[in-house]
C-alpha positions as CSV (number, residue, x, y, z in Angstrom):
1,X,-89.7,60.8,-29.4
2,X,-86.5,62.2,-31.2
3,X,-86.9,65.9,-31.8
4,X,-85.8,65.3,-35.5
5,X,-86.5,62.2,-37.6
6,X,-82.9,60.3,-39.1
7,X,-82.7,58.7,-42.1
8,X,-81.9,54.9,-41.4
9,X,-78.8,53.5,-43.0
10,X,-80.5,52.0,-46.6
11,X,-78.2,49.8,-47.2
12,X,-75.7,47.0,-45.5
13,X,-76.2,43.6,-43.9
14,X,-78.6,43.9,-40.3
15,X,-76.4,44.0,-37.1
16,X,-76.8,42.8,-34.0
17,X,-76.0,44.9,-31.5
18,X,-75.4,43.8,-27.7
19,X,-76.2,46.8,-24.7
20,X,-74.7,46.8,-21.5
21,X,-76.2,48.6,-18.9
22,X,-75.6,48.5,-15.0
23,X,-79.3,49.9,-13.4
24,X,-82.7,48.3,-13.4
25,X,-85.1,49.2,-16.4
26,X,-87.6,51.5,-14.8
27,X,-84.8,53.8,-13.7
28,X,-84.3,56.8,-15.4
29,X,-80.6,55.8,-16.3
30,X,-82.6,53.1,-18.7
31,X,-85.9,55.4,-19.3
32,X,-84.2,58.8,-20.3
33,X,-80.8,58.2,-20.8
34,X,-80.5,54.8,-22.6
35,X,-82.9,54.0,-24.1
36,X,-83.7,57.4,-26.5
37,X,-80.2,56.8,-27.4
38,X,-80.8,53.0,-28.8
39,X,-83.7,54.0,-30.9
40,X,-80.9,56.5,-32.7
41,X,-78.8,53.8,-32.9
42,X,-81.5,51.6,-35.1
43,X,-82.7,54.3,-37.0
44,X,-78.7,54.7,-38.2
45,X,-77.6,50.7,-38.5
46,X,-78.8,48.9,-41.7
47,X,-82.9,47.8,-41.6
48,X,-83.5,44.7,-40.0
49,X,-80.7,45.4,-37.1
50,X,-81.6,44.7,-33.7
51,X,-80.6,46.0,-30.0
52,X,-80.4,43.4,-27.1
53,X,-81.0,45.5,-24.3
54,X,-79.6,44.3,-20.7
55,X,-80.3,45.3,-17.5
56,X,-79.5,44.5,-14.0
57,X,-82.2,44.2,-11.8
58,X,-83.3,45.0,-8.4
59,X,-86.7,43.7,-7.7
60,X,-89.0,40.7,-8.9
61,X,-89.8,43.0,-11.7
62,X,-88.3,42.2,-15.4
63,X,-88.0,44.3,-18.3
64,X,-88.7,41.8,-21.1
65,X,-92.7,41.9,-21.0
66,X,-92.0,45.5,-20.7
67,X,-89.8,46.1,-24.0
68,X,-92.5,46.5,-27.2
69,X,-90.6,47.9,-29.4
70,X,-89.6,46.6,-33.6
71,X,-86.1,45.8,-33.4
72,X,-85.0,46.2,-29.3
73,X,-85.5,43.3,-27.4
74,X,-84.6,43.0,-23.2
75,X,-82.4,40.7,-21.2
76,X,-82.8,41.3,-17.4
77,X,-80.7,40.0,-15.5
78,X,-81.0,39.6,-11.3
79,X,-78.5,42.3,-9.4
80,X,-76.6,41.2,-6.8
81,X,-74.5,43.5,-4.8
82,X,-70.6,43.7,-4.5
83,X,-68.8,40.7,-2.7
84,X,-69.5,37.1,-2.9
85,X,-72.3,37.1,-4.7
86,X,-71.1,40.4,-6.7
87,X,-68.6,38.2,-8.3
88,X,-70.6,35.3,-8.7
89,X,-73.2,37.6,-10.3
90,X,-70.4,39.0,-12.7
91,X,-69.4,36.0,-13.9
92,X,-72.7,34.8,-14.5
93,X,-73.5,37.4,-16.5
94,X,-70.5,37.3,-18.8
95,X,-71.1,33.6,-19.4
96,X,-74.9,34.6,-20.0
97,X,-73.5,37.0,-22.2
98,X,-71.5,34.6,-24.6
99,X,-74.4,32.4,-25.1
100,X,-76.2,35.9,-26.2
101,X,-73.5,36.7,-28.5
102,X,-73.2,33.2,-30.0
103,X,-77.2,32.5,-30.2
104,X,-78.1,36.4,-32.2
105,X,-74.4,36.4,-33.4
106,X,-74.2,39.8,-32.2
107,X,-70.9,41.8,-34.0
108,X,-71.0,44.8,-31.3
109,X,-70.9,45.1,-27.5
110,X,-72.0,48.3,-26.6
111,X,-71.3,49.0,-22.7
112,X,-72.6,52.5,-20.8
113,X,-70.6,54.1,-17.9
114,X,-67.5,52.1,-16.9
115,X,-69.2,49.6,-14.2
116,X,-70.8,47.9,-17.5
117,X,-67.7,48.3,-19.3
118,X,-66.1,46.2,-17.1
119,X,-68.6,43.1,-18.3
120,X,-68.4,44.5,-21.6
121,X,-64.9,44.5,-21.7
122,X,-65.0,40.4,-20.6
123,X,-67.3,39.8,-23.3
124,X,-65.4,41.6,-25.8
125,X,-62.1,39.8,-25.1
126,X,-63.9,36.5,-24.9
127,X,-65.5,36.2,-27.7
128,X,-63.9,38.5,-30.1
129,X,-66.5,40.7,-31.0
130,X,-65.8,44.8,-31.1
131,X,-66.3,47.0,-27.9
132,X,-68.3,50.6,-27.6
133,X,-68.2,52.4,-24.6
134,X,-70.7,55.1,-23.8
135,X,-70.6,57.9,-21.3
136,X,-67.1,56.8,-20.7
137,X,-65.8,58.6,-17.8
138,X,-64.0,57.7,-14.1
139,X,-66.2,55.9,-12.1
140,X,-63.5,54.4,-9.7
141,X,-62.1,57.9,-9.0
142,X,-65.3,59.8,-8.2
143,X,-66.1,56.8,-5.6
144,X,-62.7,57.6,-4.2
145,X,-63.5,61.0,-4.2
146,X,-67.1,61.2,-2.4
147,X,-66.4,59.3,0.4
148,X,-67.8,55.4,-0.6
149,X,-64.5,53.6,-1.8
150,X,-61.0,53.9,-0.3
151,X,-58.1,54.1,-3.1
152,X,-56.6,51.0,-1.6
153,X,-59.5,49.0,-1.6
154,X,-60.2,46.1,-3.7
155,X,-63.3,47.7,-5.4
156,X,-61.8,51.0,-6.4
157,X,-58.0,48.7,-7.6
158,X,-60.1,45.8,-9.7
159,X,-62.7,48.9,-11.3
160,X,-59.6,51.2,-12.0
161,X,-57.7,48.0,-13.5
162,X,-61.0,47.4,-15.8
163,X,-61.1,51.0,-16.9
164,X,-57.9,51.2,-18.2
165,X,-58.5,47.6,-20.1
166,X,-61.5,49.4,-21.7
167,X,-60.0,52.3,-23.0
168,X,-57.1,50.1,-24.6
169,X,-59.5,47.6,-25.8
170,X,-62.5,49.9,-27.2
171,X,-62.8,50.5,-30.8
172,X,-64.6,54.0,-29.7
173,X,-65.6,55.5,-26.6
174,X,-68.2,58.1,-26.4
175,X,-67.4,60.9,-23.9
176,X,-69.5,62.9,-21.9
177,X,-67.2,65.9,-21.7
178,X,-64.2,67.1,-24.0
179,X,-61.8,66.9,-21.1
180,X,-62.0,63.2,-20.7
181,X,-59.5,62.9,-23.5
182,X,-56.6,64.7,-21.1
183,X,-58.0,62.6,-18.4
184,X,-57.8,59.1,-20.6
185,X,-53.9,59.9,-21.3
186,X,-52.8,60.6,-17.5
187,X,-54.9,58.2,-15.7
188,X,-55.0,55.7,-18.3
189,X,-52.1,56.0,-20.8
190,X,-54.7,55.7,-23.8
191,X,-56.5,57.6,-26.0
192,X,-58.3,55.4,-28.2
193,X,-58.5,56.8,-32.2
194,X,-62.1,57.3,-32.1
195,X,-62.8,59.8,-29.5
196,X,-66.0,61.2,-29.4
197,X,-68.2,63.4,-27.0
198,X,-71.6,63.2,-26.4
199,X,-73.3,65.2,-23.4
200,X,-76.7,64.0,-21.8
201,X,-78.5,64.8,-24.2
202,X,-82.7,65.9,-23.8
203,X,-85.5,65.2,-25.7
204,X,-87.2,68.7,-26.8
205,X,-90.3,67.3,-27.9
206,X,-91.0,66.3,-24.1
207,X,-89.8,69.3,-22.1
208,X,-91.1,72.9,-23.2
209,X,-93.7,75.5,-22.9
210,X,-96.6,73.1,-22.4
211,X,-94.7,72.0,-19.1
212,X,-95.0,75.0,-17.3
213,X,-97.0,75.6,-14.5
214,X,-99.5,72.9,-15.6
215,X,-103.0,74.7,-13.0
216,X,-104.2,71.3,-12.2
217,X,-101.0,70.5,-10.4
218,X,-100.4,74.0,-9.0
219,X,-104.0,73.4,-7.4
220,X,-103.1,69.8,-6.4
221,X,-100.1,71.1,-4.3
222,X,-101.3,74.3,-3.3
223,X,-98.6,76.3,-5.2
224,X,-100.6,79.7,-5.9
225,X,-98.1,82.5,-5.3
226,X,-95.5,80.1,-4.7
227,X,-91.8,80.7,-5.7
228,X,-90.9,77.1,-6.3
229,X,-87.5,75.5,-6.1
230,X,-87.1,72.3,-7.6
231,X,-84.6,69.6,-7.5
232,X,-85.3,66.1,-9.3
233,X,-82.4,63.7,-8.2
234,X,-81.0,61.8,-4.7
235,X,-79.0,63.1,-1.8
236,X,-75.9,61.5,-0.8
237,X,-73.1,59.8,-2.7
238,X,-72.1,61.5,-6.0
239,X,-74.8,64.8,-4.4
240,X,-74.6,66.7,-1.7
241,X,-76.8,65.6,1.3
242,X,-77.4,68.2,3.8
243,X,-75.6,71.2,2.2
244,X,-78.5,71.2,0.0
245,X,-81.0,72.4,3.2
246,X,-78.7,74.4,4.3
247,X,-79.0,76.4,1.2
248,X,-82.9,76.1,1.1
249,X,-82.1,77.2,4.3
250,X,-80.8,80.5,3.1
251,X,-83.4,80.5,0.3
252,X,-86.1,80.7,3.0
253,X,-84.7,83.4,5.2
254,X,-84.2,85.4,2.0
255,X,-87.9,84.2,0.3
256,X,-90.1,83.7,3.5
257,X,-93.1,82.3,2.8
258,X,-93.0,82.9,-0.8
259,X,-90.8,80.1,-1.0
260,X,-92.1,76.1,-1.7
261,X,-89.7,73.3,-2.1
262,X,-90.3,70.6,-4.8
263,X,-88.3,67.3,-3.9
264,X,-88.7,64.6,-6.7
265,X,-86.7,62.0,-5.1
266,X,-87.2,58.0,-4.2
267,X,-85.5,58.8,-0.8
268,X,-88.0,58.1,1.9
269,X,-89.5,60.8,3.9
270,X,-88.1,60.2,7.2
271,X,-84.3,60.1,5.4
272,X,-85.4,63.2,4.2
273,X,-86.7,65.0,7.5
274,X,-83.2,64.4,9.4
275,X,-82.0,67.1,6.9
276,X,-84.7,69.5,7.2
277,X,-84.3,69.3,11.3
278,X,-80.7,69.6,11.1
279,X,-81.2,72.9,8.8
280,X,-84.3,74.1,11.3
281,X,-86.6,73.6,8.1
282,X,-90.3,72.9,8.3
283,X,-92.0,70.1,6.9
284,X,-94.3,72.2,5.6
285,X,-92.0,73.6,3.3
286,X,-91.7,70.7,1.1
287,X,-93.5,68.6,-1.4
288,X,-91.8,65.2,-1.7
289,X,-92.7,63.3,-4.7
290,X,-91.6,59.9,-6.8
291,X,-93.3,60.4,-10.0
292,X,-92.8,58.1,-13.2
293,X,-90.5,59.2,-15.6
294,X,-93.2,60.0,-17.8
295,X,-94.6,62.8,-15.4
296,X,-91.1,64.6,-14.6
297,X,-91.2,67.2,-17.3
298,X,-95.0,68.7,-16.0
299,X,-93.7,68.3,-12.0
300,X,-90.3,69.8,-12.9
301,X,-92.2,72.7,-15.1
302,X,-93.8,73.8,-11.5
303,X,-90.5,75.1,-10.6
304,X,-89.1,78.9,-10.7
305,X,-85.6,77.8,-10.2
306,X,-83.9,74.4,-10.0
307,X,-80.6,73.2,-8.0
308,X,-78.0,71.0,-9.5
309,X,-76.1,69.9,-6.5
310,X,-73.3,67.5,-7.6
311,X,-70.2,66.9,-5.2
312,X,-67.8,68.9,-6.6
313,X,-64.9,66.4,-6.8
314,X,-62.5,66.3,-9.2
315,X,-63.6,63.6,-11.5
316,X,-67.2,65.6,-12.4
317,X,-65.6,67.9,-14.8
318,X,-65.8,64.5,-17.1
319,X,-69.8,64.1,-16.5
320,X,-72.9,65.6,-17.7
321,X,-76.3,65.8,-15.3
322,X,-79.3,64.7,-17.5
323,X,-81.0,67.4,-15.4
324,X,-79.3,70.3,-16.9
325,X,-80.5,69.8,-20.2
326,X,-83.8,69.1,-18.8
327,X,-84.3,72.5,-16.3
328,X,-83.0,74.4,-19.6
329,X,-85.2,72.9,-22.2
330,X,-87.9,74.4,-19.6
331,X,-86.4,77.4,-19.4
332,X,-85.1,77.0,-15.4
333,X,-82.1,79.2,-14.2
334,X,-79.7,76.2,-12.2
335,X,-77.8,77.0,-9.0
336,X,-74.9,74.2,-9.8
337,X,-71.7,73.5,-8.0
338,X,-68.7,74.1,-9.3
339,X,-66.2,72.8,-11.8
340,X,-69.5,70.3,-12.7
341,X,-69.0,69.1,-16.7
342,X,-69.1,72.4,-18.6
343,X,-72.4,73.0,-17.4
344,X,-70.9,75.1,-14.8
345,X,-69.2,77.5,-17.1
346,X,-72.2,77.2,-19.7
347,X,-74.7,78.9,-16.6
348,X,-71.7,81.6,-15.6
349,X,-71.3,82.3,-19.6
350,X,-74.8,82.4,-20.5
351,X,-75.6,84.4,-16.6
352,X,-78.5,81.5,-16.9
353,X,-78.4,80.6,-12.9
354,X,-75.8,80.8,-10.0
355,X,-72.6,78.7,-9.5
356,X,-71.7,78.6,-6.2
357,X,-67.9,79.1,-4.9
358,X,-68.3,76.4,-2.5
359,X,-70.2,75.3,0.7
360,X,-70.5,78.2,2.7
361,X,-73.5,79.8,4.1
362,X,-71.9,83.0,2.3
363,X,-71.4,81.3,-1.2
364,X,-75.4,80.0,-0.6
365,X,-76.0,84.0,0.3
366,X,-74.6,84.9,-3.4
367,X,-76.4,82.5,-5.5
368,X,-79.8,83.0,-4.1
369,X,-79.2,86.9,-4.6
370,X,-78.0,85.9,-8.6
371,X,-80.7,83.9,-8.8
372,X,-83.2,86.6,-7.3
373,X,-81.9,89.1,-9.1
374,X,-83.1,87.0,-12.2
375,X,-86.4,86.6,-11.2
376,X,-87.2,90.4,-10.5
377,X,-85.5,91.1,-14.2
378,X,-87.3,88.3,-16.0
379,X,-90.9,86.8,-16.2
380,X,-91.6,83.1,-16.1
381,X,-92.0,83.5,-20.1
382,X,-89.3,85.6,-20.9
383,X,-86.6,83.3,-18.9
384,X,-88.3,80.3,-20.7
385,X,-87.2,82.3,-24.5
386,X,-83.7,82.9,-22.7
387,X,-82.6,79.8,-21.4
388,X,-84.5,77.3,-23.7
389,X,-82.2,78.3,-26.6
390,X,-79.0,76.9,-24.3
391,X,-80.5,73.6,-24.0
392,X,-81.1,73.6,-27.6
393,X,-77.6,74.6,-28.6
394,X,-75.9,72.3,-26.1
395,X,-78.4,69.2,-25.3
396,X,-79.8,68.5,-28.8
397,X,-80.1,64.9,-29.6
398,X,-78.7,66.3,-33.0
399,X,-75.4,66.0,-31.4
400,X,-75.9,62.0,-30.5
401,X,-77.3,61.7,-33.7
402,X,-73.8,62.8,-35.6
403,X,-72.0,60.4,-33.0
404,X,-73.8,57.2,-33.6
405,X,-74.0,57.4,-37.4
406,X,-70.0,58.2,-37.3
407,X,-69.5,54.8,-35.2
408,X,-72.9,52.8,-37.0
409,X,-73.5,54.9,-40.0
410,X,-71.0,53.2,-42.0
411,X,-70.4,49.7,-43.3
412,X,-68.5,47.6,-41.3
């Protein structure tokens, strides 16, 4: 559901429009952050367009049965991991691709994040057709800079390679953060002419009031009296791993057994309990929970306060956590890294959560003491009418709406 209804394009010959992304389709890359974003794209391209939808998958499970929706039709497509196969996989795809663009004539390939780019950008140069990317920002970099690629490596040199291609070769990019324009020029040398920027954006209609503290599953997990700390996301990688219980850690010796702990995560449990023995944390402590995408907004309303722990590398001041918008829109004060998007500055500004200085047991010491201060000052309620309005003025699908009919709201 779109939080506002937009007026299709009435007039101009269908298009066919060819999406790239790099995850599986029940993933909530695909679920909440791709797919809201195609049905804005149809409601602004001329009646009668259509979105082919592809998708990399894991599993034995496809998205095509799945898809049942006027004018988006899906294309999984098997995943295979980096090397050997990776490439074989890759070129697959591209020449999959082609036969896609010939057999629907598509006009426009549309690619998310970088990784897709890169196929995007293949299929673009092959057959001649005009190139989108979305959510462009440095993927290569920010695997150099938590820990999984080495600079010299071939992964991080062919990725890079493909990134600047992109940004030379796109018609427009769509950004997830204003600075990715100064980034573009130094790392890349290019700025394409349509720049745009377009943060994660949330859909209101799905997270709000009727979210909170839903009594069936406060009674299901035992929550009465409960200060709850949430965190909806994975550990490891572009996250912090064990920092985060070592500031749950700190929440519990300032809390005691006030405080609960609300994982949604697909990381299994014993993963999960090397942390919490590491920090001296019970397992009692904790609810661990994969839910459908469709049940996040009610799980995540259980929470008092929600964390938002990124690596704080270099390369995440040009992202934006789809979680963010979604602890606002529920009214949620965020303890965040630093230097993450502008989200980090938006929760200092708008003294919405705490941003912590770094990974210290002292920096975790000052943001749970923000962050309690907040909670003695403010109700449930009354920090649900204060920080709603931020995810409102920054995570408003009005603001992909104004970028998609710029790039597909005109006649090409």
């Amino acid at each position: 559901m779109i939080n506002e209804p937009l007026q299709a394009s009435s007039s101009g010959t269908p298009r066919q429009v060819l999406v790239l992304t790099y995850w599986c389709w029940d993933e909530a890359l695909v679920q909440t952050f791709t797919l809201p974003y195609v049905r804005i794209m149809l409601k602004v391209l001329p009646p009668g367009s259509t979105v082919h939808l592809v998708t990399l998958e894991k599993g034995g499970f496809t998205a095509g049965p799945q898809l049942r929706e006027p004018g988006i039709i899906g294309h999984p497509v098997r995943y295979r991991p980096c090397g050997v196969r990776g490439i074989g996989m890759i070129m697959t795809l591209v020449w999959q691709l082609i036969g896609l663009v010939r057999e629907y004539k598509v006009d426009t390939v549309h690619a998310w994040c970088t990784p897709a780019g890169m196929i995007g950008y293949l299929v673009s140069l092959l057959t001649r057709r005009t190139l989108v990317i979305d959510s462009y920002e440095p993927h290569a970099e920010a695997m150099v800079e938590n820990g999984t690629w080495s600079r010299k490596g071939i992964a991080f040199r062919v990725l890079f390679w493909f990134e600047r291609a992109q940004t030379r070769k796109a018609r427009a990019v769509i950004a997830a953060a204003s600075g990715m324009r100064e980034y573009a020029l130094s790392a890349y040398g290019h700025v394409p002419k349509e720049f745009h920027v377009k943060p994660a954006c949330v859909d209101l209609g799905l997270f709000g009031l009727a979210n909170l503290k839903r009594p069936e599953l406060i009674e299901r997990y035992g929550l009465q009296g409960k200060l709850v700390l949430v965190y909806a996301g994975k550990f490891g990688g572009i996250y912090w791993g064990q920092e985060v219980f070592d500031l749950i850690r700190v929440a519990l010796d300032h809390w005691g057994e006030r405080l609960h702990v609300l994982l949604l995560t697909g990381h299994p449990e014993p993963e999960l309990r090397t942390f919490m023995e590491r920090a001296g944390l019970p397992r009692a402590l904790f609810t661990i929970q994969h839910v459908p995408h469709a049940e996040v907004p009610d799980h995540m309303g259980l929470g008092d306060v929600a964390l938002t722990p990124v690596r704080p590398v270099p390369t995440k001041r040009y992202c934006t956590p789809i979680k963010d918008g979604e602890y606002w829109a529920l009214g949620l004060p965020v303890v965040i890294t630093p230097g993450i998007s502008d989200d980090s500055d938006i929760i200092r500004v708008h003294g919405i959560g705490a941003v912590l200085a770094d990974g210290t047991t002292r920096s975790y010491e000052v943001a749970v003491n923000e962050v309690d201060a907040l909670l003695r000052k403010y109700s449930r309620q009354e920090l649900y009418l204060r920080i709603r309005p931020v995810a409102e003025k920054y995570r408003h699908f009005r603001i992909a709406e104004a970028v998609y009919m710029n790039i597909y709201g005109k006649a090409e």
